[in-house]
C-alpha positions as CSV (number, residue, x, y, z in Angstrom):
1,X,13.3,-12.6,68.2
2,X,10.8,-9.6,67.9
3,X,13.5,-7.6,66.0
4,X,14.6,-10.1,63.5
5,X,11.3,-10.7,62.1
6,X,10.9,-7.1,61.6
7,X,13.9,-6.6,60.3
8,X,13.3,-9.8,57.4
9,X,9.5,-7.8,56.9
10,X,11.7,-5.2,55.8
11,X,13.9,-6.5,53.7
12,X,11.0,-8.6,52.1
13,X,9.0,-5.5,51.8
14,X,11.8,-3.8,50.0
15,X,12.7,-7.2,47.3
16,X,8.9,-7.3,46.2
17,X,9.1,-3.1,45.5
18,X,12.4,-4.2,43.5
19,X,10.6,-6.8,41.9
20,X,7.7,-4.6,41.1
21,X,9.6,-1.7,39.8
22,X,11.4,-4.6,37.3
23,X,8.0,-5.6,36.3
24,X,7.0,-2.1,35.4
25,X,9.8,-0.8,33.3
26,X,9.8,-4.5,31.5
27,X,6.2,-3.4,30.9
28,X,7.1,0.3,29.6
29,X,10.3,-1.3,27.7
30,X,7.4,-3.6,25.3
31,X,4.9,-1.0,25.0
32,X,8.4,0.9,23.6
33,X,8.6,-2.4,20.9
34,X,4.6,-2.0,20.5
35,X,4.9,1.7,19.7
36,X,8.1,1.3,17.4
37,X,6.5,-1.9,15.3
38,X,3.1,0.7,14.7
39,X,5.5,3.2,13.6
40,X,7.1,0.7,11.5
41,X,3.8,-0.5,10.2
42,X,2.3,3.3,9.8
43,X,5.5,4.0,7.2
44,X,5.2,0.6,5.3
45,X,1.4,2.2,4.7
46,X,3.0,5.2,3.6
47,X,4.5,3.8,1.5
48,X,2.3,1.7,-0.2
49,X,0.0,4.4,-0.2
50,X,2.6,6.7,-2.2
51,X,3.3,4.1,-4.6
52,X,-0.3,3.6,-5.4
53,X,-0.7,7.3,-5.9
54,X,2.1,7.1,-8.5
55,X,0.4,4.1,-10.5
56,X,-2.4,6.1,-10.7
57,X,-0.7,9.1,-11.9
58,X,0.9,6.9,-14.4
59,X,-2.8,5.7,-15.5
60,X,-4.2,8.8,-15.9
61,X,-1.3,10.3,-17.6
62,X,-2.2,7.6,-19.8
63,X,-5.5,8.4,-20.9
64,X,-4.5,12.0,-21.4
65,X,-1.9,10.7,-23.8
66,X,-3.7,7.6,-25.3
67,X,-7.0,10.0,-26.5
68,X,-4.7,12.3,-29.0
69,X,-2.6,8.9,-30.0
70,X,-5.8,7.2,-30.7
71,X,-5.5,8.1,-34.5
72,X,-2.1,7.0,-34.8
73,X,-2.4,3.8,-33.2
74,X,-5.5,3.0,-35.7
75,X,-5.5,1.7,-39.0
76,X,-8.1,1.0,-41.7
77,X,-9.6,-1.8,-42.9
78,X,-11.6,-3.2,-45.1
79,X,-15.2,-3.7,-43.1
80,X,-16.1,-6.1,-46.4
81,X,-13.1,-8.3,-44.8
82,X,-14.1,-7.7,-41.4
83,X,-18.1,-8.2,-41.7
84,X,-18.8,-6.2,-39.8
85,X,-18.3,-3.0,-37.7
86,X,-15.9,-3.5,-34.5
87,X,-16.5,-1.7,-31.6
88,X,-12.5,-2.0,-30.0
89,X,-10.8,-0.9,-27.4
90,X,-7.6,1.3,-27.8
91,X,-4.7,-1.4,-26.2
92,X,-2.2,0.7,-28.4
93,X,-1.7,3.2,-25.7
94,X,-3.8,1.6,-22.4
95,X,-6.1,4.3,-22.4
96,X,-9.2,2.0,-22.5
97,X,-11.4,4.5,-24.7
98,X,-13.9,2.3,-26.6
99,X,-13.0,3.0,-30.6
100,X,-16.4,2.3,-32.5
101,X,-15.5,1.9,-36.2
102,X,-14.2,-0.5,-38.9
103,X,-11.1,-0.9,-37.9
104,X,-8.4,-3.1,-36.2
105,X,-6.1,-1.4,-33.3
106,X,-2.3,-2.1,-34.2
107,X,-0.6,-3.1,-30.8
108,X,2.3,-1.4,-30.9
């Protein structure tokens, strides 16, 4: 009787450090998923990040651009017709610069 019992203790013993190492590599297997979906997340940053950088270069290659077209995008008019002085804003080119004189901005 005595030798059964220890002999079913042991095999006991043994199923639950079975079970245990199954619980812990099912643990390290979804902190593996965790770490991969932060990796995935970290690049879809980078990538957002990279194309706001290049909207932005866009933008201010924009204003560079848009100060020396100003002149070209502008034409005169008549301030009798308007009635007065306009301050405007350059849309021509996107540049935003504030055009204060009598005249309209041609959207081109």
């Amino acid at each position: 009787k005595g030798r059964m019992t220890k002999i079913k203790r042991k095999r006991e013993r043994e199923r639950e450090r079975e079970r245990e190492r199954e619980r812990e590599r099912e643990r390290e297997r979804e902190r593996e998923r965790e770490r991969e979906r932060e990796r995935e997340r970290e690049r879809e940053r980078e990538g957002e990040r990279e194309r706001r950088e290049k909207r932005n270069r866009k933008k201010k290659r924009g204003i560079k651009e848009g100060k020396e077209e100003i002149k070209e995008h502008t034409t005169l008019v008549d301030s009798k017709k308007l009635g007065r002085k306009m301050a405007t804003t350059c849309y021509a080119t996107q540049c935003g610069t504030n055009v204060r004189a009598d005249i309209t901005l041609l959207i081109v």
